[in-house]
N, CA and C atoms as an extended XYZ file, in Angstrom:
450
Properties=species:S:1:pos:R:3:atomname:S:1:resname:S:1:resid:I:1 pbc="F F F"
N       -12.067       -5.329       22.481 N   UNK     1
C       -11.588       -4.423       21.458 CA  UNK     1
C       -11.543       -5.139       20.114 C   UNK     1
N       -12.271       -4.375       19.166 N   UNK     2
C       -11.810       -5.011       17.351 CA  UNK     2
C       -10.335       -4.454       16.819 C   UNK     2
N        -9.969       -5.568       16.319 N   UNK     3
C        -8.856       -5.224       15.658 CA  UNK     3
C        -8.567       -4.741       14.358 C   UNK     3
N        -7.617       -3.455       14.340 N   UNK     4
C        -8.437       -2.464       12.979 CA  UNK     4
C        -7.077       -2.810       11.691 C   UNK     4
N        -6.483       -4.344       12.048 N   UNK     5
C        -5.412       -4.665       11.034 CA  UNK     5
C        -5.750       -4.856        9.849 C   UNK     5
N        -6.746       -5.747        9.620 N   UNK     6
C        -7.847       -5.622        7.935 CA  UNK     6
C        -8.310       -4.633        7.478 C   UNK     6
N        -8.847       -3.642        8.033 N   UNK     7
C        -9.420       -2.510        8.200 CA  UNK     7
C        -8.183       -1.648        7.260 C   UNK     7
N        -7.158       -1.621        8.381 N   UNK     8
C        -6.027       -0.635        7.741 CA  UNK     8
C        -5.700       -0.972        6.568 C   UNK     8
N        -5.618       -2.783        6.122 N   UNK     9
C        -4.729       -2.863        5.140 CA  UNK     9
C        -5.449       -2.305        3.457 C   UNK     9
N        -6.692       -2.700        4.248 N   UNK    10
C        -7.525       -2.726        2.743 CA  UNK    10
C        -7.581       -0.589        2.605 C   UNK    10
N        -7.595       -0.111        3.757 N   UNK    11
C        -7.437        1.469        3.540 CA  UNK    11
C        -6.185        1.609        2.498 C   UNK    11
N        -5.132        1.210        2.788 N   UNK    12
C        -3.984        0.822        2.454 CA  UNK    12
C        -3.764        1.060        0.676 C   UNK    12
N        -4.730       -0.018        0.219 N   UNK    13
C        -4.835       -0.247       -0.553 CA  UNK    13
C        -5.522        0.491       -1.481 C   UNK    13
N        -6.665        0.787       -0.922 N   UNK    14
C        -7.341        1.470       -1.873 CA  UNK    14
C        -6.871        3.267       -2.286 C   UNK    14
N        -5.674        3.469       -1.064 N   UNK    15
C        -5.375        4.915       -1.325 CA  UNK    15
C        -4.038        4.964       -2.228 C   UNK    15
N        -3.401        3.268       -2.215 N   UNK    16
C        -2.060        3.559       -3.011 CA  UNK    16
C        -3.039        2.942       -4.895 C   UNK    16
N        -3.471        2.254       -4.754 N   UNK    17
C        -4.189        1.886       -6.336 CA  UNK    17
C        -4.283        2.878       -7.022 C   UNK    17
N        -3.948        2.987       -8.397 N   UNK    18
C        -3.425        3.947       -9.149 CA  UNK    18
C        -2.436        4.697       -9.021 C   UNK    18
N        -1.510        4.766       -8.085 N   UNK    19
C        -0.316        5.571       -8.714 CA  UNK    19
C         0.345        4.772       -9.844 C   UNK    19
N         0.766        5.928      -10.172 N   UNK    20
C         1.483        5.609      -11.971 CA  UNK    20
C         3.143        5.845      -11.883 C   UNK    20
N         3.581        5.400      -12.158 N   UNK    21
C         5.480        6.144      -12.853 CA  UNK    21
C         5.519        5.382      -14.105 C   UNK    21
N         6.404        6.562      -14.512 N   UNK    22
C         6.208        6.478      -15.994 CA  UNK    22
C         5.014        6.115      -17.167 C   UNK    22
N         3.666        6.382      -16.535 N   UNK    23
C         2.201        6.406      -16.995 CA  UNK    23
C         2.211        4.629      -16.977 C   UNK    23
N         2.600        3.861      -15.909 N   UNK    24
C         2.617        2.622      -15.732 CA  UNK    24
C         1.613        2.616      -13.975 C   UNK    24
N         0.567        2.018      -14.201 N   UNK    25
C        -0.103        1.665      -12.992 CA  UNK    25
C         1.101        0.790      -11.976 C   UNK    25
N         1.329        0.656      -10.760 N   UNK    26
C         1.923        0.123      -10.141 CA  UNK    26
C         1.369       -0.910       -9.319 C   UNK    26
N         1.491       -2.155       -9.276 N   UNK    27
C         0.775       -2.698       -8.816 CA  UNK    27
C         1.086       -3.123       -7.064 C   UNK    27
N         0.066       -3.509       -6.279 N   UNK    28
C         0.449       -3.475       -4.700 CA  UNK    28
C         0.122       -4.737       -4.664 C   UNK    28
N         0.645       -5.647       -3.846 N   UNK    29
C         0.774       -6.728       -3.754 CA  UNK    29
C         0.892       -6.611       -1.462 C   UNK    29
N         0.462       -8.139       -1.172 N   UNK    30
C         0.209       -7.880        0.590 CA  UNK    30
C         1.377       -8.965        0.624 C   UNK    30
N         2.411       -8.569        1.403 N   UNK    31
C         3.326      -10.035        2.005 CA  UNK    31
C         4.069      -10.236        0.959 C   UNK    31
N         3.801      -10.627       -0.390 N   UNK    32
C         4.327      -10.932       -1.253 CA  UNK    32
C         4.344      -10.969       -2.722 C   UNK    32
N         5.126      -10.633       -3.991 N   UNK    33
C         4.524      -10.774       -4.920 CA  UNK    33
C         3.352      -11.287       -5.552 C   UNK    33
N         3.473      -12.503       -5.891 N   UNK    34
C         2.284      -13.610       -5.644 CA  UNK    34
C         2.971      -14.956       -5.096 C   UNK    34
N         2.277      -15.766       -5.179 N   UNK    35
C         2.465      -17.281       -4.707 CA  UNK    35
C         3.451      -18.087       -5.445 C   UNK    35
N         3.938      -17.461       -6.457 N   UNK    36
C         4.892      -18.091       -7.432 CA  UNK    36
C         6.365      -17.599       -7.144 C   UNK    36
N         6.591      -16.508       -6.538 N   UNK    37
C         7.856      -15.547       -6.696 CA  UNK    37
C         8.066      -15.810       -5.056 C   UNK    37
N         9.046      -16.069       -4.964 N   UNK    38
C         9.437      -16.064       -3.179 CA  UNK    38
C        10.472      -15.129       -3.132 C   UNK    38
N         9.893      -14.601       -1.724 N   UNK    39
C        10.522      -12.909       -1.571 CA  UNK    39
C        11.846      -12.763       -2.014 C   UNK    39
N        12.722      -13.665       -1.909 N   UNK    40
C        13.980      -13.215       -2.046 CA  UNK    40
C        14.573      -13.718       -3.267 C   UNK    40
N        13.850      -13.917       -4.254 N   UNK    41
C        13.783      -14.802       -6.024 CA  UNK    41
C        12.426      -13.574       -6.448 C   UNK    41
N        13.040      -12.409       -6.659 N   UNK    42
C        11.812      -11.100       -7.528 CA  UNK    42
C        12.218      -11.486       -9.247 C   UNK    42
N        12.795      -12.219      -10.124 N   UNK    43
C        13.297      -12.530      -11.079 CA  UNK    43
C        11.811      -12.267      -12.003 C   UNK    43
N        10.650      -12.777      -11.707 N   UNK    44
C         9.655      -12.608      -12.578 CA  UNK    44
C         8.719      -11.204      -12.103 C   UNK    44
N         9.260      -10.866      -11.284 N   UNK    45
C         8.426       -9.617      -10.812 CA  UNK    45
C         8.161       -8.175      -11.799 C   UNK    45
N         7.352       -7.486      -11.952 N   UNK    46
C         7.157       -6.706      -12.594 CA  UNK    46
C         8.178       -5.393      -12.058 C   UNK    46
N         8.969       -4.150      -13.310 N   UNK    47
C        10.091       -3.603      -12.826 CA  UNK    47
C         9.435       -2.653      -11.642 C   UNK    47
N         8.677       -2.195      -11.179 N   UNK    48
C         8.007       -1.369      -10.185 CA  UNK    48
C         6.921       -2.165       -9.240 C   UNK    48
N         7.094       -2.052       -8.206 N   UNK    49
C         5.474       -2.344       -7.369 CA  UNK    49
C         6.025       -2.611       -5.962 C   UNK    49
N         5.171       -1.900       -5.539 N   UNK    50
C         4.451       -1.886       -3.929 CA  UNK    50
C         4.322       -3.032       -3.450 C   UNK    50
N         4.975       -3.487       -1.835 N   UNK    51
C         4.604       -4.940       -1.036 CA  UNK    51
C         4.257       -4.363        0.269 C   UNK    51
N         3.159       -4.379        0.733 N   UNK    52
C         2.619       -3.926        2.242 CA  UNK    52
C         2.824       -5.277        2.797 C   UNK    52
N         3.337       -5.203        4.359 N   UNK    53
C         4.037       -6.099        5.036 CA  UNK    53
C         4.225       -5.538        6.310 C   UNK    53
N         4.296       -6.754        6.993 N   UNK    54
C         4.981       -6.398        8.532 CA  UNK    54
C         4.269       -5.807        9.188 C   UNK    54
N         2.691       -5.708        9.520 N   UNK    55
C         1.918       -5.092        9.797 CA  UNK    55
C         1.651       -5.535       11.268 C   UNK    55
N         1.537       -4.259       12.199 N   UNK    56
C         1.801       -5.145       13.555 CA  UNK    56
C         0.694       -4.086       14.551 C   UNK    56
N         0.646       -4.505       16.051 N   UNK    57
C        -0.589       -3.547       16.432 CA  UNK    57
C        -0.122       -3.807       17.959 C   UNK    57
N        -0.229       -2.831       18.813 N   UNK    58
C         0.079       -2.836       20.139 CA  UNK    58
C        -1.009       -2.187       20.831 C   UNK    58
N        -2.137       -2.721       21.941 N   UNK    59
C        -2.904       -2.459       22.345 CA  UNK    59
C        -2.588       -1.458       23.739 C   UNK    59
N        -3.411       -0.295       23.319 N   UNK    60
C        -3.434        0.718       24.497 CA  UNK    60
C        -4.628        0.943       24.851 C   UNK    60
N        -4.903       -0.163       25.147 N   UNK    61
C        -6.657       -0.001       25.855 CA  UNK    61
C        -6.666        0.363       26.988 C   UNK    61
N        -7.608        1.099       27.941 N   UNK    62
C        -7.690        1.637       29.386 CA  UNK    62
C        -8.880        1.437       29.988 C   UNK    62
N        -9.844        1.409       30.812 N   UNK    63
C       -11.140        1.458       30.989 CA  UNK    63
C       -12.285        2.581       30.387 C   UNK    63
N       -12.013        3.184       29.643 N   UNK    64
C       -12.841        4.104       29.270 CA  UNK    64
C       -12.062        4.151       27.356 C   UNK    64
N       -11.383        3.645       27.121 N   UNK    65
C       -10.854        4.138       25.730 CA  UNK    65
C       -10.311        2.849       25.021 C   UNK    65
N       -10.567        2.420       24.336 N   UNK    66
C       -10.444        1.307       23.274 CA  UNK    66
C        -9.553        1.709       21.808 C   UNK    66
N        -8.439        1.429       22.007 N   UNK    67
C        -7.434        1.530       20.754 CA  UNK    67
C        -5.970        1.041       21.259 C   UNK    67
N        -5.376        0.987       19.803 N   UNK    68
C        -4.351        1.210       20.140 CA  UNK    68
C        -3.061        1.619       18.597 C   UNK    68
N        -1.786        1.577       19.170 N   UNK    69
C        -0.996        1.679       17.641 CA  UNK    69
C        -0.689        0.614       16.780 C   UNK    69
N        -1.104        1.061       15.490 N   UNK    70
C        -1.144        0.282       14.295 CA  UNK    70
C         0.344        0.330       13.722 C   UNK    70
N         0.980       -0.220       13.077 N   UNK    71
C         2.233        0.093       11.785 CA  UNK    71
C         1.751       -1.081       10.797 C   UNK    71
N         2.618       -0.357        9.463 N   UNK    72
C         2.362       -0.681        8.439 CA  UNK    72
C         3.398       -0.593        7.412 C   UNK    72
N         4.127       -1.518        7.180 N   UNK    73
C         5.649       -1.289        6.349 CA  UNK    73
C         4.851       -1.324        4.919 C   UNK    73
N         6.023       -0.057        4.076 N   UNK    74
C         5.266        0.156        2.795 CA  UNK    74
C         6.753       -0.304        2.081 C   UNK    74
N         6.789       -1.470        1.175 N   UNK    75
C         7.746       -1.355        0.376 CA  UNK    75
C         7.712       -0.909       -0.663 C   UNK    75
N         8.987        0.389       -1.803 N   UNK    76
C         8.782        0.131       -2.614 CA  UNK    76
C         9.916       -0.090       -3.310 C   UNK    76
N         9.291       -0.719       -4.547 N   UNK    77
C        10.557       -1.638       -5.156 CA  UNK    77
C        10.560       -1.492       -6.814 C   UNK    77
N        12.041       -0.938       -7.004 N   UNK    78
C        12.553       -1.074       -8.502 CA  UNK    78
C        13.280       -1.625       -8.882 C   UNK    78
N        13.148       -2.814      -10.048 N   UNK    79
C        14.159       -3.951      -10.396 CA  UNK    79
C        14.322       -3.430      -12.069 C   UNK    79
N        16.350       -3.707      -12.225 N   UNK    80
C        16.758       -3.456      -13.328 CA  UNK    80
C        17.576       -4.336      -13.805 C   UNK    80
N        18.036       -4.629      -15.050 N   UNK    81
C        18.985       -5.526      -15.434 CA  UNK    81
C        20.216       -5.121      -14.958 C   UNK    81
N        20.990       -6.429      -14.532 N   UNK    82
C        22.463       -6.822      -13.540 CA  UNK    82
C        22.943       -5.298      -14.238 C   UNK    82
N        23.617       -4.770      -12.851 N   UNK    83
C        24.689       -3.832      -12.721 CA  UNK    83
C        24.002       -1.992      -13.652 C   UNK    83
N        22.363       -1.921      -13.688 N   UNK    84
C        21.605       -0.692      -13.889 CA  UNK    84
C        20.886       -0.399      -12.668 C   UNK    84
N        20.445        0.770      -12.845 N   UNK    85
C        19.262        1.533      -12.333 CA  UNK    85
C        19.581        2.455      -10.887 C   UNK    85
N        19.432        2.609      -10.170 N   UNK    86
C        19.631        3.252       -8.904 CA  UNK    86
C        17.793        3.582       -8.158 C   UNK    86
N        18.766        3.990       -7.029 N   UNK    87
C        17.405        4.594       -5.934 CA  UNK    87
C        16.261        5.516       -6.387 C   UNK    87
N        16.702        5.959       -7.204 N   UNK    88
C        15.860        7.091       -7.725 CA  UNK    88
C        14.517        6.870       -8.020 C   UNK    88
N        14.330        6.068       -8.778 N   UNK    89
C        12.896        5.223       -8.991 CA  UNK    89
C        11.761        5.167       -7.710 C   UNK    89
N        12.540        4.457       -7.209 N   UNK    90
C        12.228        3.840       -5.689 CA  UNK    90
C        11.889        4.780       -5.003 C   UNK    90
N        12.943        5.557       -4.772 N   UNK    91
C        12.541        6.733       -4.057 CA  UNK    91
C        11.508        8.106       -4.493 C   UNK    91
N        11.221        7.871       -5.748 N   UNK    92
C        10.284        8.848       -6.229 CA  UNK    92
C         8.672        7.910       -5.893 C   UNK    92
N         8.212        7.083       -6.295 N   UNK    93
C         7.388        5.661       -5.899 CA  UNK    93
C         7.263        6.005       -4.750 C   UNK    93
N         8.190        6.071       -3.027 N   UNK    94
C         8.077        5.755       -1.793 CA  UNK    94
C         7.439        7.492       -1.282 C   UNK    94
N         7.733        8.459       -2.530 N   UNK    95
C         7.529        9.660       -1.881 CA  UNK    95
C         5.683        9.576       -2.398 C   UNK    95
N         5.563        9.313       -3.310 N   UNK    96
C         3.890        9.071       -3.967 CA  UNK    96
C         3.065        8.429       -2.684 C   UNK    96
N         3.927        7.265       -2.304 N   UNK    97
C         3.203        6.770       -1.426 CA  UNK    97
C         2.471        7.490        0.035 C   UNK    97
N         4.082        8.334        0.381 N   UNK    98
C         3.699        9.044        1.635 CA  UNK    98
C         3.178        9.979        1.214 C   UNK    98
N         3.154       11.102        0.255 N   UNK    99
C         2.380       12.122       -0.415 CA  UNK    99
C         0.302       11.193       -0.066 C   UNK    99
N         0.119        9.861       -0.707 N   UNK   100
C        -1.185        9.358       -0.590 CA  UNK   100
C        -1.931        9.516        1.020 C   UNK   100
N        -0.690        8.216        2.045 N   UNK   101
C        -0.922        8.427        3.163 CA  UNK   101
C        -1.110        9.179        4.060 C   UNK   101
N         0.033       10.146        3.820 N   UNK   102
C        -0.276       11.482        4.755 CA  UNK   102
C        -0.426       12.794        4.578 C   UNK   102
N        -1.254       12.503        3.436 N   UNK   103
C        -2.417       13.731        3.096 CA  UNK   103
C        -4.093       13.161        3.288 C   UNK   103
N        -3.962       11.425        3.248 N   UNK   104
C        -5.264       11.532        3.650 CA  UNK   104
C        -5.547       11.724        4.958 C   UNK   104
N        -4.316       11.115        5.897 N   UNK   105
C        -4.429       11.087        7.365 CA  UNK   105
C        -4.933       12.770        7.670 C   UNK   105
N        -4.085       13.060        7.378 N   UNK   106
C        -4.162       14.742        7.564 CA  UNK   106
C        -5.564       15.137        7.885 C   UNK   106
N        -6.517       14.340        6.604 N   UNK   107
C        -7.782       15.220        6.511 CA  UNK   107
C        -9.116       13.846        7.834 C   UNK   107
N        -9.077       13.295        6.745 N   UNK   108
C        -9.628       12.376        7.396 CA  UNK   108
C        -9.917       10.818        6.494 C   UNK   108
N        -9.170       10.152        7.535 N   UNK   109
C        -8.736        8.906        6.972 CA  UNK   109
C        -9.665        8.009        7.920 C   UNK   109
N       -10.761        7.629        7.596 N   UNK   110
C       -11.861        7.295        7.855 CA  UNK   110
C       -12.143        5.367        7.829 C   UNK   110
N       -12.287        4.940        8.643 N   UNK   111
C       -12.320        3.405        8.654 CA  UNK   111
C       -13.663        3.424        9.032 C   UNK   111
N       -14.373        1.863        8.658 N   UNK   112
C       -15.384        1.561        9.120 CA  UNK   112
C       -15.802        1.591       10.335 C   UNK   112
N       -14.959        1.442       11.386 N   UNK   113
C       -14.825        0.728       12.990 CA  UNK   113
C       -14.169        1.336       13.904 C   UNK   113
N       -13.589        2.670       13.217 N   UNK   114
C       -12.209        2.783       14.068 CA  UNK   114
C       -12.289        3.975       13.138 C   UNK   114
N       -11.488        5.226       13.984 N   UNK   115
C       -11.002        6.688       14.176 CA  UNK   115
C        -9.448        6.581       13.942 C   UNK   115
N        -8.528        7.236       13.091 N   UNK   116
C        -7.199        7.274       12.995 CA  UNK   116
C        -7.261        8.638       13.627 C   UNK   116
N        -6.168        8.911       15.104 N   UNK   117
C        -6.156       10.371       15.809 CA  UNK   117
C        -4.719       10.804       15.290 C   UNK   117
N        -3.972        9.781       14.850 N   UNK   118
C        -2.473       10.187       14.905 CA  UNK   118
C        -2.384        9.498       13.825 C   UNK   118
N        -1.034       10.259       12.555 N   UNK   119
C        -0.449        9.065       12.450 CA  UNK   119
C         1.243        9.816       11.646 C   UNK   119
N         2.215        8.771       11.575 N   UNK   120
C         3.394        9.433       11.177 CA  UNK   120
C         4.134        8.645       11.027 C   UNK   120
N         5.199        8.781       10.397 N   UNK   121
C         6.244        7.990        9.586 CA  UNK   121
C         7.611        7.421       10.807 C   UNK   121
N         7.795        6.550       11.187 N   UNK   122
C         8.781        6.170       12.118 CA  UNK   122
C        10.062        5.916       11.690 C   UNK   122
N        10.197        5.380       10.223 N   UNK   123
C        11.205        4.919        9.279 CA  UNK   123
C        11.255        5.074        8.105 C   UNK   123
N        12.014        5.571        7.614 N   UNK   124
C        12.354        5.130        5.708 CA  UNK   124
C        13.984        5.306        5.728 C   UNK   124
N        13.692        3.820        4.510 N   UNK   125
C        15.130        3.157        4.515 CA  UNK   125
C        15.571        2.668        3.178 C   UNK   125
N        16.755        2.708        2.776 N   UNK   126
C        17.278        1.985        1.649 CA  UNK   126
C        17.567        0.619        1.486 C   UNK   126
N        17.362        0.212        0.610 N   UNK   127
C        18.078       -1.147        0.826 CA  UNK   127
C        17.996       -1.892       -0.740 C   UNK   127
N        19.615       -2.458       -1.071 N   UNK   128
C        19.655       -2.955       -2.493 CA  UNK   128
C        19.813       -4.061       -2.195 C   UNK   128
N        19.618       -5.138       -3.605 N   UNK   129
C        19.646       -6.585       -3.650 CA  UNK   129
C        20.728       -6.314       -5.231 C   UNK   129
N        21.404       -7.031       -5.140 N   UNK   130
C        22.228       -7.414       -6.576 CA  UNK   130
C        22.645       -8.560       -6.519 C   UNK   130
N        22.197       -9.562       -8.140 N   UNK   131
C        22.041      -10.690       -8.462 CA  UNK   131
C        22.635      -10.404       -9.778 C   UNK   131
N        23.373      -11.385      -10.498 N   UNK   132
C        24.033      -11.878      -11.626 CA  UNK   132
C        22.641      -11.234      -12.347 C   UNK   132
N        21.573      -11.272      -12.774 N   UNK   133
C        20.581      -11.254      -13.321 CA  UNK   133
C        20.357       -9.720      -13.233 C   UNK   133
N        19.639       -9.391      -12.154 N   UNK   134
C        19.227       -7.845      -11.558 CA  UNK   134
C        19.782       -7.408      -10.503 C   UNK   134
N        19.475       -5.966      -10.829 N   UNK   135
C        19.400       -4.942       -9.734 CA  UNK   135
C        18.242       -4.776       -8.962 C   UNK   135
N        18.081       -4.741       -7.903 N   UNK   136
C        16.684       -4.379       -7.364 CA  UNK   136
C        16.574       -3.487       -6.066 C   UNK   136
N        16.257       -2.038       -6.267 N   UNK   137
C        16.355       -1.089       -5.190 CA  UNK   137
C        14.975       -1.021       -4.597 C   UNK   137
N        15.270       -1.086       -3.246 N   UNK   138
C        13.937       -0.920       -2.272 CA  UNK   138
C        13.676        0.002       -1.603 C   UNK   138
N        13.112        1.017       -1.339 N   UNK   139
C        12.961        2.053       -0.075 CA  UNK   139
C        11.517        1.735        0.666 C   UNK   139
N        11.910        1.809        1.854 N   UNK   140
C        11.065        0.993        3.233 CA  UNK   140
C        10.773        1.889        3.821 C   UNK   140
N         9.286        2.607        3.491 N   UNK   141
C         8.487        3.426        4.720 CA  UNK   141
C         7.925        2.495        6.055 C   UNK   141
N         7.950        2.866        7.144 N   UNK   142
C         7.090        2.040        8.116 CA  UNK   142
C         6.094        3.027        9.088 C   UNK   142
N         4.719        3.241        8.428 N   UNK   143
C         4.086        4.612        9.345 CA  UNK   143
C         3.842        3.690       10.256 C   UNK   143
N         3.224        4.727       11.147 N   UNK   144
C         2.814        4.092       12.884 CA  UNK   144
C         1.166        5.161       12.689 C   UNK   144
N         0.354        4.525       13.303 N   UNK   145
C        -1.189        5.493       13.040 CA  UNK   145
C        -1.399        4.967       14.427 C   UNK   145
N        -2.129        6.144       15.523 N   UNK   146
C        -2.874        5.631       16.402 CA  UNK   146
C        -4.206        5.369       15.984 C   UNK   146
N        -4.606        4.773       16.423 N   UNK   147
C        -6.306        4.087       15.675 CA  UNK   147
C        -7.358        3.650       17.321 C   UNK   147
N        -8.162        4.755       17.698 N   UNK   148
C        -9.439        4.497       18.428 CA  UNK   148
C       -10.445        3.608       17.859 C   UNK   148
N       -10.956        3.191       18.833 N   UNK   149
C       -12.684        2.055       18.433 CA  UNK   149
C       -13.744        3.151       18.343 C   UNK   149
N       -14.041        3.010       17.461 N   UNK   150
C       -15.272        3.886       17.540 CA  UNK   150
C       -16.797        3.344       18.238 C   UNK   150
């Protein structure tokens, strides 16, 4: 069986690129800001953007059928100066996202290698960070997609 984890992420990617808030491109970042910012130090991070993460795959292969389930944690994240901003951001950002994902799934969300038959949202979650410095609100989609070998 090929594994359709590259596959997904770069789908991933290319369906969240370009959303905008506040006519601001948002940028998506994999694992982590960049190589300079460690996850839990966002101090230089830009006030909006996307971190795809946690990407995991459980094989349901059988003798006749090759696949199995994919997930894919979507973070999104709004940072404000100490003691501003709220969920709201975040949560408008996390709805863009699933508005992208599962309207393409819907139709046909098409990989090189691999068939998506299923796919759907397992989690979304809140979660704040507050630092002397910033505020920083997160909301955490985690879809689940079944994904066949084609």
């Amino acid at each position: 069986m090929k594994d359709a984890q590259t596959e997904l992420r770069i789908k991933y990617i290319a369906l969240l690129t370009g959303i905008q808030i506040e006519g601001v491109n948002v940028p998506i970042y994999s694992d982590e800001v960049n190589d300079t910012i460690a996850p839990w130090s966002r101090v230089n991070a830009p006030p909006v953007y996307i971190i795809l993460s946690n990407q995991t795959s459980t094989d349901e292969s059988t003798k006749c059928y090759f696949g199995g389930r994919y997930s894919m944690q979507v973070d999104s994240y709004t940072t404000y100066p100490a003691y501003n901003g709220s969920f709201v951001k975040s949560e408008l950002l996390n709805n863009l996202v699933k508005q992208r994902i599962l309207t393409d799934t819907s139709g046909d969300f098409s990989l090189t290698n691999f068939a998506v038959t299923r796919s759907r949202i397992d989690l979304t979650r809140n979660l704040s960070e507050k630092t002397k410095e910033q505020n920083i609100y997160r909301t955490i989609t985690i879809f689940n997609h079944s994904i066949q070998e084609i």
